[in-house]
N, C-alpha and C positions, 0 to 999 in steps of 0.2 A: 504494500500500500504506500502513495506518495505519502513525503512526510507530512504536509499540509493537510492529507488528511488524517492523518494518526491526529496531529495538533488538533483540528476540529473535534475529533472523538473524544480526546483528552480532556477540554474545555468543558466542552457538553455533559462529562463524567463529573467531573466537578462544578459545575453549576445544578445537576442534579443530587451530587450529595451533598452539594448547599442545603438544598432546599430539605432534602432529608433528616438533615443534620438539624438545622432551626426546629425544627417537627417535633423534635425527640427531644432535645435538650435546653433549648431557646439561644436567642441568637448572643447573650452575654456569656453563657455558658460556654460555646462551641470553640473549638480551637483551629488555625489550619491544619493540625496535624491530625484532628481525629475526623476533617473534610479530608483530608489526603489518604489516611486509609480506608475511610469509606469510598472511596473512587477508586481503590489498589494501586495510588503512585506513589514517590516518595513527598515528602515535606519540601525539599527542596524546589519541585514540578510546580509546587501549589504557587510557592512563592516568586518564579521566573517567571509563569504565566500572569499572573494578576500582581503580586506586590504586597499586596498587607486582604488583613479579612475586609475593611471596608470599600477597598477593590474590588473583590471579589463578592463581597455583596451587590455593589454597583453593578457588575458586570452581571450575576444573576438577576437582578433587575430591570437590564434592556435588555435581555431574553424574554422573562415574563412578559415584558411589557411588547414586544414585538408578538410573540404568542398571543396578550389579547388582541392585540389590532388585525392581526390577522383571525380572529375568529369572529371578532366585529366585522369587519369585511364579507367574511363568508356568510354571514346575517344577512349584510344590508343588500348582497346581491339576491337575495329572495324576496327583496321590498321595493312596491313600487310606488306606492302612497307617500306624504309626510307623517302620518300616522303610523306607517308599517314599519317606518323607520324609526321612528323613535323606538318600537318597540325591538328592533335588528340590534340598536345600538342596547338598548337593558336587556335584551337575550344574549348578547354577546360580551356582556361585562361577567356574564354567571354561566361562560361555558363549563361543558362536566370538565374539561382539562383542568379551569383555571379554578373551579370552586370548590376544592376540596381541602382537607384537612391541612397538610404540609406546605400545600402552593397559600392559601390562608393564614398559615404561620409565619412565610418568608414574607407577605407583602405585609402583615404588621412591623411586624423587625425593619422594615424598609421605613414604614411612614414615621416610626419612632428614630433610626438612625437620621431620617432626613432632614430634622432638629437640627443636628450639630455636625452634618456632611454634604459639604457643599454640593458636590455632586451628586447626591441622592436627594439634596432637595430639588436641582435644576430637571433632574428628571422628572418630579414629581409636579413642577410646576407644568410642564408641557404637559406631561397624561390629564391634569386636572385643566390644562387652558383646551385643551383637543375635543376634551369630552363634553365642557359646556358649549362652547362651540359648536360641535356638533349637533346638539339636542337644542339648541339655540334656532339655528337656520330649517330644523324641520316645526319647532312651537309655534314660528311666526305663521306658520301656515293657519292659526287656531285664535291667537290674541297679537298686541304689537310689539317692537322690538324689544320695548322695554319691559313689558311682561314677561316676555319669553325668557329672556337673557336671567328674571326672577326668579322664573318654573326652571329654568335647566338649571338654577345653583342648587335649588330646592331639589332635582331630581337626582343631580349628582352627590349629593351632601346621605339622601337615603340609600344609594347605592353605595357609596363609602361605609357609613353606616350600617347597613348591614353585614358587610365583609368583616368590619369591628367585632360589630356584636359576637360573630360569630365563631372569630379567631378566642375570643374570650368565651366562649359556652364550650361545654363540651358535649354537647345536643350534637347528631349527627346532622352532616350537611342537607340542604332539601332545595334543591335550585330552583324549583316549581315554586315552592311559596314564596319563595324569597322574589322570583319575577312578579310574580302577584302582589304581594307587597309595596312595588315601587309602581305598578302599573294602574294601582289604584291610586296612589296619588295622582299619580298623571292623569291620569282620566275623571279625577276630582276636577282639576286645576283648569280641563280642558272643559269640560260642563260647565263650572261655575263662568266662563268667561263668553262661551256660548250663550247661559242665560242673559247676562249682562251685556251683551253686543245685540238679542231680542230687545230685552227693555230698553234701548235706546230711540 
C-alpha cells in the first residue's frame, strides 16, 4: 500500500480511538498514549501526526464535523420544498452515524475545550454560523429576515441542546424523538407567524 495511504488509515485509527477513548474515560482523563494503543501504534505516531491531545482533538473535530455536512447534504438532496429543508438540515444534525453514544461524548469534550482553544472555538464558530445560516435562508420562506434569523438561533440553540442533554443522560440515544422534538418547535414558530401574517 502507498505510504499516503497507510498515513490516511493511521489518522483515521486514531481519530477513531479519539473518539472511543473520550466514551470510556472522558476527554480530561484520556492520555495520547492510551489513544495510541487503542489504534495499535506507538506514542511517538500519535504525536508526529497531530502534536499534542488538543490537536488531535481539533483534528477529530473537522472529521466529525465534515461527516455531519456531508450527511446534511445527503438530506437536503431529498428536499425540495423550504420546509423539507429545514427538516434535511435537523435530520441530518441527528444522523444514526453522528448521534450516538461516543461520537456525543467527543462533540461535548469539543464544545467545553473550545473555551480555552483557539482553534476549536474557530471551528465551532463556523458549524454554529453555517447552520443558522442555513435554516435562516429556508425560514424566510415562512416569516421575514429578521424573524427567521430568530427561529434559526432558536432552532439551532435546541438542537445543541439536545446533543447536551444527552451527552449528560445516560438514557439510550433515540434520534426519532429527539427530531420531533426540534421539529415541533419549528412548526410552533412557523404557525404562530402564519397566524399572524392572517390577522394582518
Amino acid at each position: 500500500m502507498p505510504k499516503v495511504g497507510i498515513e490516511a488509515k493511521r489518522r483515521r485509527s486514531l481519530i477513531d480511538a479519539t473518539v472511543d477513548a473520550i466514551h470510556e474515560r472522558g476527554y480530561s482523563d484520556v492520555t495520547m498514549a492510551q489513544i495510541a494503543k487503542r489504534a495499535g501504534v506507538s506514542g511517538g505516531l500519535v504525536h508526529h501526526y497531530f502534536g499534542s491531545k488538543d490537536q488531535l482533538l481539533a483534528a477529530t473535530m473537522r472529521h466529525l464535523l465534515t461527516e455531519l455536512g456531508r450527511a446534511i447534504r445527503d438530506s437536503l438532496a431529498r428536499a425540495g420544498t423550504p420546509r423539507e429543508r429545514i427538516s434535511a438540515i435537523i435530520e441530518g444534525n441527528f444522523s444514526v452515524d453522528q448521534f450516538q453514544p461516543a461520537v456525543i461524548a467527543a462533540w461535548l469534550a469539543f464544545y467545553v475545550q473550545s473555551r480555552t482553544t483557539e482553534s476549536n472555538s474557530r471551528l465551532l464558530r463556523v458549524y454554529a454560523a453555517r447552520l443558522a445560516s442555513n435554516l435562516t435562508v429556508n425560514l424566510r420562506a415562512f416569516m421575514s429576515q429578521q424573524e427567521a434569523r430568530r427561529v434559526a438561533e432558536g432552532t439551532a440553540s435546541m438542537i445543541d441542546g439536545v446533543w447536551i442533554r444527552q451527552a449528560l443522560s445516560d438514557a439510550q440515544t433515540d434520534r426519532e424523538a429527539a427530531i420531533a422534538l426540534v421539529e415541533d418547535y419549528v412548526e410552533t414558530q412557523i404557525a404562530a407567524h402564519s397566524r399572524s401574517d392572517a390577522d394582518l
